[in-house]
C-alpha positions as a Markdown table, in Angstrom:
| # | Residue | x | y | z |
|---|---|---|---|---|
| 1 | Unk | -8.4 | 9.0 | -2.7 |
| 2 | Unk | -5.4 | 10.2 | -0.5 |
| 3 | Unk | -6.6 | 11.9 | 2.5 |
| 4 | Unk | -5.7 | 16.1 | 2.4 |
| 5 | Unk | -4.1 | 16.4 | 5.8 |
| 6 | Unk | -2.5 | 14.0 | 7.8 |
| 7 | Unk | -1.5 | 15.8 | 10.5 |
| 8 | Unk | -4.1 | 14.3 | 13.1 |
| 9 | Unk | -4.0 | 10.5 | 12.7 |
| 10 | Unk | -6.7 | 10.3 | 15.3 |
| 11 | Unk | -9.1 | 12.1 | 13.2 |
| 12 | Unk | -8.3 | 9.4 | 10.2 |
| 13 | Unk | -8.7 | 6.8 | 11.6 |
| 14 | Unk | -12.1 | 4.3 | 11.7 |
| 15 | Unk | -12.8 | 1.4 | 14.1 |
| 16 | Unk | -13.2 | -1.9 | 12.8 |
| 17 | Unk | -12.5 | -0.2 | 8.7 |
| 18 | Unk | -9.0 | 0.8 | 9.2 |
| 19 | Unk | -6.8 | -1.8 | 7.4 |
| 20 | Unk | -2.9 | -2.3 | 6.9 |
| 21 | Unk | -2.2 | -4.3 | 4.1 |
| 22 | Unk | 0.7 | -5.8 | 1.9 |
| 23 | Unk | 0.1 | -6.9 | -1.4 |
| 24 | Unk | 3.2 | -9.0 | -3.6 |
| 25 | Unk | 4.3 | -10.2 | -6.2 |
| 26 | Unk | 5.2 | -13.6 | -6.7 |
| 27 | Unk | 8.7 | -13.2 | -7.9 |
| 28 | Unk | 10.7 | -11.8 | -4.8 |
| 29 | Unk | 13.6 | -10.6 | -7.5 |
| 30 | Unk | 10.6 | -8.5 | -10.0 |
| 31 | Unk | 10.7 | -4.3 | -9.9 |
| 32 | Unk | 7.1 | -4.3 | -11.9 |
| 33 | Unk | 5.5 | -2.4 | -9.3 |
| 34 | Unk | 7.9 | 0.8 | -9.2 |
| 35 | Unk | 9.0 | 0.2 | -13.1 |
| 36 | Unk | 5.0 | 0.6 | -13.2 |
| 37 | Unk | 3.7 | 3.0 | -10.4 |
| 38 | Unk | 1.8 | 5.1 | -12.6 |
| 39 | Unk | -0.1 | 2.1 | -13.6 |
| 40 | Unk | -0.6 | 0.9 | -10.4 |
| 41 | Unk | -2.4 | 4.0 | -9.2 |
| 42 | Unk | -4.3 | 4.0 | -12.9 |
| 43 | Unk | -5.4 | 0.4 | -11.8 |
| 44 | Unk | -6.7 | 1.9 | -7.6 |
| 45 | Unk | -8.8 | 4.6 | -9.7 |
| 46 | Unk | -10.4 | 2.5 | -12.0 |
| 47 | Unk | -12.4 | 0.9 | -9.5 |
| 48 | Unk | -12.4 | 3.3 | -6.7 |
| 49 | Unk | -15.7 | 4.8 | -7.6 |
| 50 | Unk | -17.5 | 1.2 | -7.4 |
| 51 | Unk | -15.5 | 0.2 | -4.1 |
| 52 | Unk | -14.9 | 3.1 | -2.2 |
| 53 | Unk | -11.6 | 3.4 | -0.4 |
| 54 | Unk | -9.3 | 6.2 | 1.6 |
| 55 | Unk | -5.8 | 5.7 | 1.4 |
| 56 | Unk | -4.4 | 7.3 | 4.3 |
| 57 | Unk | -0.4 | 6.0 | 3.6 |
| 58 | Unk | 1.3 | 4.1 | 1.1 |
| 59 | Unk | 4.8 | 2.5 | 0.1 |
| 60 | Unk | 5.8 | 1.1 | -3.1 |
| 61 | Unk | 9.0 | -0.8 | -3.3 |
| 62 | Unk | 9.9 | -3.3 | -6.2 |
| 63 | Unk | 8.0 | -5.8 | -5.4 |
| 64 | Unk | 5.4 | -5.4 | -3.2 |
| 65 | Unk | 3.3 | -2.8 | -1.3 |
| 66 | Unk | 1.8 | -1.5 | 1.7 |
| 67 | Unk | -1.0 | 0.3 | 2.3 |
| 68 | Unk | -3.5 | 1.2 | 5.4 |
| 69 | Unk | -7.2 | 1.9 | 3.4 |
| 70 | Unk | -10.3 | 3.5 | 5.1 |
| 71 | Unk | -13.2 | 1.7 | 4.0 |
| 72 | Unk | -16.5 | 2.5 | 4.1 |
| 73 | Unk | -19.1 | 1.4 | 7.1 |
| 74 | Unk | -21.7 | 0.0 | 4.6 |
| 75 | Unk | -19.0 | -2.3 | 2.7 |
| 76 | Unk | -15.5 | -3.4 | 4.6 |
| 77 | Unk | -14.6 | -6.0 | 2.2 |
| 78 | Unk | -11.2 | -5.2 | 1.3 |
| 79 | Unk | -10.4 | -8.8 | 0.0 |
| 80 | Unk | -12.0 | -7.7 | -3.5 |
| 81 | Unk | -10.8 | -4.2 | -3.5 |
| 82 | Unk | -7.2 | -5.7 | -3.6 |
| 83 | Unk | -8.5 | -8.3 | -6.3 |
| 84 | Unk | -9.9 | -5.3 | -8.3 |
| 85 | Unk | -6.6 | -3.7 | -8.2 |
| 86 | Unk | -4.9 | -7.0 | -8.8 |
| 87 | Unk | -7.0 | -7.6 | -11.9 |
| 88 | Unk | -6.5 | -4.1 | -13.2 |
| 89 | Unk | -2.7 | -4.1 | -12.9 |
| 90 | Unk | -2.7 | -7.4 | -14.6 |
| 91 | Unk | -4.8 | -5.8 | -17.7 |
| 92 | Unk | -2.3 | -3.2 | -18.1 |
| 93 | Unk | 0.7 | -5.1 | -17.9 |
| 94 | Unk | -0.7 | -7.1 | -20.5 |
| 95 | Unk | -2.4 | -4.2 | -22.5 |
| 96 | Unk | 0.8 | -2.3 | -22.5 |
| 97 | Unk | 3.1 | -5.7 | -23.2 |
| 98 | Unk | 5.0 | -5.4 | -20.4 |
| 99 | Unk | 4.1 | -9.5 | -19.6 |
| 100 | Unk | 2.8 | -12.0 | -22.0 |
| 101 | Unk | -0.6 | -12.9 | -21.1 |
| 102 | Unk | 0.2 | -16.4 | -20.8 |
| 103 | Unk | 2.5 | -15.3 | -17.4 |
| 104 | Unk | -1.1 | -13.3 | -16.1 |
| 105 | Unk | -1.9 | -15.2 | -13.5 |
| 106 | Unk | 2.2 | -15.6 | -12.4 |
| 107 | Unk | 2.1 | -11.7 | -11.5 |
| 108 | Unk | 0.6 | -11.6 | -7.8 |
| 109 | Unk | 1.6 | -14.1 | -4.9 |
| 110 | Unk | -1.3 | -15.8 | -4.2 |
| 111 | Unk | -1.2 | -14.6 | -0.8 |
| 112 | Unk | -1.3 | -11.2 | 0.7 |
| 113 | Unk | -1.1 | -10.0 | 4.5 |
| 114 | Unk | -4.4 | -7.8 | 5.7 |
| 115 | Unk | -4.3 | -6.7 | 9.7 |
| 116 | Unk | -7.1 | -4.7 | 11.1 |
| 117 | Unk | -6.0 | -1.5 | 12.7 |
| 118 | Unk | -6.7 | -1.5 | 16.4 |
| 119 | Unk | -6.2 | 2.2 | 17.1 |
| 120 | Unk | -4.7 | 5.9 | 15.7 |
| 121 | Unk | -1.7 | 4.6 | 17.9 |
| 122 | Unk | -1.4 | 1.5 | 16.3 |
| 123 | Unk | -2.1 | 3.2 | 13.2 |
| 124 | Unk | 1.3 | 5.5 | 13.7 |
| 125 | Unk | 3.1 | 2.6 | 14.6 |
| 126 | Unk | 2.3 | 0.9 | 11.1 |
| 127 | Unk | 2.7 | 4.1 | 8.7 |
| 128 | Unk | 6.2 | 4.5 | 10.8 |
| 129 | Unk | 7.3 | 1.0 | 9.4 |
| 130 | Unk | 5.9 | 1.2 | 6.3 |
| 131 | Unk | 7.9 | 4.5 | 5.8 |
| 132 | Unk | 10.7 | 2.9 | 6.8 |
| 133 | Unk | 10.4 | -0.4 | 4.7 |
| 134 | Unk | 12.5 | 1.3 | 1.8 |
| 135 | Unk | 15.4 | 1.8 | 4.2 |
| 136 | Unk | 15.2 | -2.1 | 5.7 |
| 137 | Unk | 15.1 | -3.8 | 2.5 |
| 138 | Unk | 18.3 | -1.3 | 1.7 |
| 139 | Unk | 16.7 | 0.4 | -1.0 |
| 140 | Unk | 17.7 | 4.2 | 0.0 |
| 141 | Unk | 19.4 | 5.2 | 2.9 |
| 142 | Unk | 16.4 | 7.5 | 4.7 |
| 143 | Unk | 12.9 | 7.5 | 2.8 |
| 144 | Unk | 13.6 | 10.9 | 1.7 |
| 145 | Unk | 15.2 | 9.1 | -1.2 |
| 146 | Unk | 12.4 | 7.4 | -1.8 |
| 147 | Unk | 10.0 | 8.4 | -4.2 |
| 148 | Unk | 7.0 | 6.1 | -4.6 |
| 149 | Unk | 5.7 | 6.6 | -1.1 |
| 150 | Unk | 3.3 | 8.6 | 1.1 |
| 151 | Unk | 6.1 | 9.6 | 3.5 |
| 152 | Unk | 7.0 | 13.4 | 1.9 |
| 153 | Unk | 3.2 | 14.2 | 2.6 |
| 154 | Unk | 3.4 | 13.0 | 6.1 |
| 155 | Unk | 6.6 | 15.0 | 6.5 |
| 156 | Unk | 5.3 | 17.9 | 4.9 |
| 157 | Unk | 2.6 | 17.9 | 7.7 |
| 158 | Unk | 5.0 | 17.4 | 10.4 |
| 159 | Unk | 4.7 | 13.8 | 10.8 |
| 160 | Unk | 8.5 | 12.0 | 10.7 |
| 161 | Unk | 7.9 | 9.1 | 12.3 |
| 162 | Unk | 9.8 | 6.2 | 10.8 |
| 163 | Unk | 12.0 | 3.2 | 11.8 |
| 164 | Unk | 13.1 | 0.3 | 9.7 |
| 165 | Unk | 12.6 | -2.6 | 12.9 |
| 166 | Unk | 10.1 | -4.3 | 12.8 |
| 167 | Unk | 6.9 | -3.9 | 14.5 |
| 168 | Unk | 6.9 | -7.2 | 16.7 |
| 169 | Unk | 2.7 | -7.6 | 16.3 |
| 170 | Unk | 0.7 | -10.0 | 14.0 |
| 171 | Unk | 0.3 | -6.8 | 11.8 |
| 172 | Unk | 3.6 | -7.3 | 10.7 |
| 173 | Unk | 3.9 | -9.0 | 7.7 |
């Protein structure tokens, strides 16, 4: 679920359940994941209402993602929500014979970056970059020419933070 208004970050954000992540694909050079996008959000739902989560921003480039997900208080293991979505984005990519199945497990990098959220400031900071990621890996030129990403909600609410330097903090990936 994508939060309704954005416009006060403080009010969206949760202590200790507020977590930036990047997920990617194992080959740097693949475009599956914006080739795909509609899959990829198919493959969030179809678990979402076993492992709640609240996606307050998202970016989708080529080949990899970021995302900062609310979980909640009773459950804060967001190691097998991104497995779930892994898994399901695997199945259709299969399903839909976009990848053999033998290549399945070749899809995802092993690997992928989680940082806990320390505060709404620190929360800003990271929805700035990721909003911004498009531009530094020179895929448009502003992310108002980028499509698969949460930033045109943000702006719509008045919130244009973005910068494509990098954050300097261990929640950088």
């Amino acid at each position: 679920m994508l939060y309704g208004n954005v416009s006060d970050l403080g009010a969206l954000f949760r202590p200790e359940r507020t977590w930036f992540l990047t997920i990617t694909l194992a080959d740097a050079n693949s475009t599956l994941l914006t080739r795909h996008v509609s899959d990829l959000a198919d493959s969030a739902r179809d678990f979402e209402h076993l492992h709640p989560f609240e996606t307050i921003a998202t970016v989708i480039l080529p080949n990899h993602m970021h995302a900062i997900w609310v979980l909640p208080a009773d459950d804060n293991d967001f190691r097998r929500r991104v497995e779930y979505l892994q898994a399901s984005f695997v199945r259709r990519m299969i399903d839909g014979e976009h990848v053999p199945e033998r290549d399945a497990d070749k899809i995802w990098h092993p690997r992928f970056w989680d940082y806990r959220i320390r505060d709404s400031i620190d929360m800003e900071r990271h929805i700035g970059f990721m909003h911004g990621n498009p531009v530094k890996h020179g895929l448009v030129s502003h992310p108002d020419k980028w499509r698969y990403s949460t930033w045109h909600k943000f702006r719509a609410d008045g919130f244009a933070l973005w910068t494509s330097d990098p954050l300097r903090t261990s929640g950088e990936p």
